[in-house]
N, C-alpha and C positions, 0 to 999 in steps of 0.2 A: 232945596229938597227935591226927589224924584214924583215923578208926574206916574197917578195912581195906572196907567199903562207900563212904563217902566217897571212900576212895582211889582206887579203881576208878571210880567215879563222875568222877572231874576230870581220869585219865585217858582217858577212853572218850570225855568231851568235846572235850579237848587234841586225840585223832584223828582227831576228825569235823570242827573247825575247821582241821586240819592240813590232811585230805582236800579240805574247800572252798576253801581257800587253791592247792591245787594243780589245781582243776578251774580255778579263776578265772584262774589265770596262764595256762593254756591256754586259756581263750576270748580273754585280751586278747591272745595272739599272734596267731590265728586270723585275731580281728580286725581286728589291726593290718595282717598282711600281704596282706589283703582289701583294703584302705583302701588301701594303699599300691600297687595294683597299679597297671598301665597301663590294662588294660581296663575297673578298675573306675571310676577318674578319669574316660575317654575315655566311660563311659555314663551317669555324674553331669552331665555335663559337656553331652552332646547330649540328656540328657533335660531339663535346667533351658534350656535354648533351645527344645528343642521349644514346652516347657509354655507361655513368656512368649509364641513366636510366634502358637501356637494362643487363647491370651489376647485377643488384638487381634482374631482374627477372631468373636470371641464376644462383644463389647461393639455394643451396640443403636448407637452410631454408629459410618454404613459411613466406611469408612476404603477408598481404593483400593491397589490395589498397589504404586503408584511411589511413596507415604508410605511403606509398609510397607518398601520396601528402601532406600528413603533411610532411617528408624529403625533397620535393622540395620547398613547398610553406612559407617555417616558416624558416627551420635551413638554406640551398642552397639560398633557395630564398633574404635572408637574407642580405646573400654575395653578390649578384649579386645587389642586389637595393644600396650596400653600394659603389661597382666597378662603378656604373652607376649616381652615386651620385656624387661622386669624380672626373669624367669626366665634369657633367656638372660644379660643383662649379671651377676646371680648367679653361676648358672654362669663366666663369663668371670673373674668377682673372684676367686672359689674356685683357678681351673685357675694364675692368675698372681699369688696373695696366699703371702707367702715368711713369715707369722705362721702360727704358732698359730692357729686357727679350732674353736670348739668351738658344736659346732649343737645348741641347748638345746631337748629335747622337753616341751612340758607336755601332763604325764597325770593326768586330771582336776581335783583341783585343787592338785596335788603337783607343786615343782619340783626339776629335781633336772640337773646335766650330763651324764648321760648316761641312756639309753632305758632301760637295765638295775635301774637304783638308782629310775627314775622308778616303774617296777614293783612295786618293794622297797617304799618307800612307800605305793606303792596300795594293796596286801597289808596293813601292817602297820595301813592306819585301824583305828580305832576305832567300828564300826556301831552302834546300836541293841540289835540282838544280843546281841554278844560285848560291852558294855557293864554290860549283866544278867546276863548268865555271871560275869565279874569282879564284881559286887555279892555275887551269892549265894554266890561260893566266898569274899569276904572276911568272910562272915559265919559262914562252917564254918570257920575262921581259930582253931585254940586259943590262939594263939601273938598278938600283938597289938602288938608294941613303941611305944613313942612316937619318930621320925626326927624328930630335933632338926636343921635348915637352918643351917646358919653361913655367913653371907653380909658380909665386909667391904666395907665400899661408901664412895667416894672420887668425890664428883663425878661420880655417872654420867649418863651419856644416859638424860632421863628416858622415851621411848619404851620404849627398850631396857628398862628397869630394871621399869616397872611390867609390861611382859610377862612378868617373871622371876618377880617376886610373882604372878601369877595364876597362873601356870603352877602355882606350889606349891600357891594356894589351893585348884586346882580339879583338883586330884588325887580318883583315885578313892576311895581307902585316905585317909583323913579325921585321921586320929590322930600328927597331927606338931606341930611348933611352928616358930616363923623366930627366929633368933638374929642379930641386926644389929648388927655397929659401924660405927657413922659416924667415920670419920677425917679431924675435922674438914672436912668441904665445905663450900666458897665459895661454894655455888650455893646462895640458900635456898629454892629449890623442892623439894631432895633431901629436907629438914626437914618442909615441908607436905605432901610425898607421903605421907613414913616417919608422921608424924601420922593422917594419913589413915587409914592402914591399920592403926596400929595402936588409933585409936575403933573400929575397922569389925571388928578380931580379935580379940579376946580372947588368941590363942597368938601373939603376934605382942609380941617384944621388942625393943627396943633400947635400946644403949646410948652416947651421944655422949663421946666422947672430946674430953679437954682438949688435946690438943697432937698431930701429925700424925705415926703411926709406921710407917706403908708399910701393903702388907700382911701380913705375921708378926705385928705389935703387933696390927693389927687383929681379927685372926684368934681370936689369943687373947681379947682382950677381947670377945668374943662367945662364946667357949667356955667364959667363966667363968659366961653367961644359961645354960646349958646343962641341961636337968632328962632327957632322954630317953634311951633303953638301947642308941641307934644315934645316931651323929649324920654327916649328911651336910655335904660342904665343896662349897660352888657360890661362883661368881662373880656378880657382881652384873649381867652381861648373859648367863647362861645360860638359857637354859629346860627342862624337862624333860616329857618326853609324859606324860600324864595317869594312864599305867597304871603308872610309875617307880617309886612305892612299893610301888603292887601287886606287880609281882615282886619288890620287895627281903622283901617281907612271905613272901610264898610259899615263896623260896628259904629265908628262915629255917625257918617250920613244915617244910619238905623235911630241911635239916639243924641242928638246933636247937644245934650246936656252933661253928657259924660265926661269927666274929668280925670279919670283914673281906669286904664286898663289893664290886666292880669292875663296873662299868658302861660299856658302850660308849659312841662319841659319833660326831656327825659337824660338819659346819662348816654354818652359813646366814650367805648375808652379807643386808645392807641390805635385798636385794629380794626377799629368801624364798628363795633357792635354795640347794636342798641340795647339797653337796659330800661324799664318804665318804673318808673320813683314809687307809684300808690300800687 
């Protein structure tokens, strides 16, 4: 168990990353609705013309006047009626489109459909920082379990599939293993991947099954590789965020009775975008 200094120590940390969590949401709104104003558009907007105009007249070749307003009124001008064109006909699609429209914000470099969950994501990166914070509290850690991964896998997408194995590899909390049945796949790249990785892991098992028994067969037959005092059930296109064991570990040293833990999720399709379930 952690020594009531340690305690105090992870949480006094917990509050201060709590606190900077909530100054930050407040500057990104701040920001946000700076950005999004009229006036601030309308002075971005007359100040990057000014600067281009002022531009021309600073260049060592003289240029006369009637260049200079044929270059804004005809080629510039051009651009700007086609930008202002495409706004209204927007607008226009919006006012008379009888679907569903859902207007997807990216924030920074997190996607997500709506403004709100874009935020949530911003929030929950993973910095530099709080990186080192989670290294140093897993090493005050009395508590240690081995998270045995049980992954049955069937022909998967192999994009999909080797993100799911990294994902486990490069967790922060180090002391897991991956537990694979192959139920029987067609595809023999699933085989040179699963090889792949498992020269490259040492904790890294599988086992290919003789004959195709869905997933329940599979399931099991990977539960039978099983050596660790927790064992986690993922799909073979899941992923899971880097800091995943870390809180399962945590929550254990918190309550060392625990036998069963529950972890949230959310949906990414294809093109990264996040979706939240509730």
């Amino acid at each position: 168990m952690l020594s009531r200094r340690d305690k105090e120590r992870i949480e006094r940390n917990e509050e201060l990353l709590l606190m900077k969590k909530k100054q930050e949401d407040l500057l990104i709104k701040r920001v946000a609705e700076l950005e999004s104003s009229k006036y601030f558009k309308l002075k971005r907007f007359l100040a990057f013309y000014t600067k281009r105009l002022r531009s021309n007249f600073s260049r060592k070749d003289k240029k006369n006047i009637f260049s200079i307003i044929y270059n804004y009124m005809f080629k510039r001008g051009l651009k700007v009626g086609r930008i202002i064109a495409a706004k209204i006909l927007k607008h226009v699609y919006l006012l008379v489109e009888t679907k569903k429209v859902v207007i997807v914000e990216v924030f920074s470099e997190m996607l997500a459909n709506t403004a709100e969950y874009s935020q949530y994501l911003y929030r929950k990166q993973i910095n530099k920082s709080k990186r080192k914070f989670i290294l140093n509290n897993i090493k005050a850690f009395k508590t240690q379990p081995v998270f045995s991964v049980v992954i049955p896998v069937y022909n998967p997408p192999i994009d999909f599939f080797t993100q799911a194995l990294d994902s486990i590899v490069n967790q922060l909390y180090s002391n897991w293993e991956i537990c694979i049945a192959d139920d029987c796949s067609t595809d023999p790249e699933v085989k040179e991947v699963l090889d792949e990785y498992c020269k490259k892991y040492e904790n890294i098992k599988v086992v290919y099954r003789k004959e195709n028994g869905h997933i329940s067969k599979a399931s099991n037959s990977a539960l039978e590789l099983v050596l660790g005092e927790f064992t986690v059930l993922m799909d073979q296109d899941d992923l899971l965020r880097e800091d995943a064991f870390y809180e399962f570990v945590k929550l254990i040293n918190q309550k060392s009775s625990v036998d069963m833990i529950y972890s949230d999720e959310d949906k990414i399709d294809e093109n990264g975008l996040h979706s939240i379930l509730f």
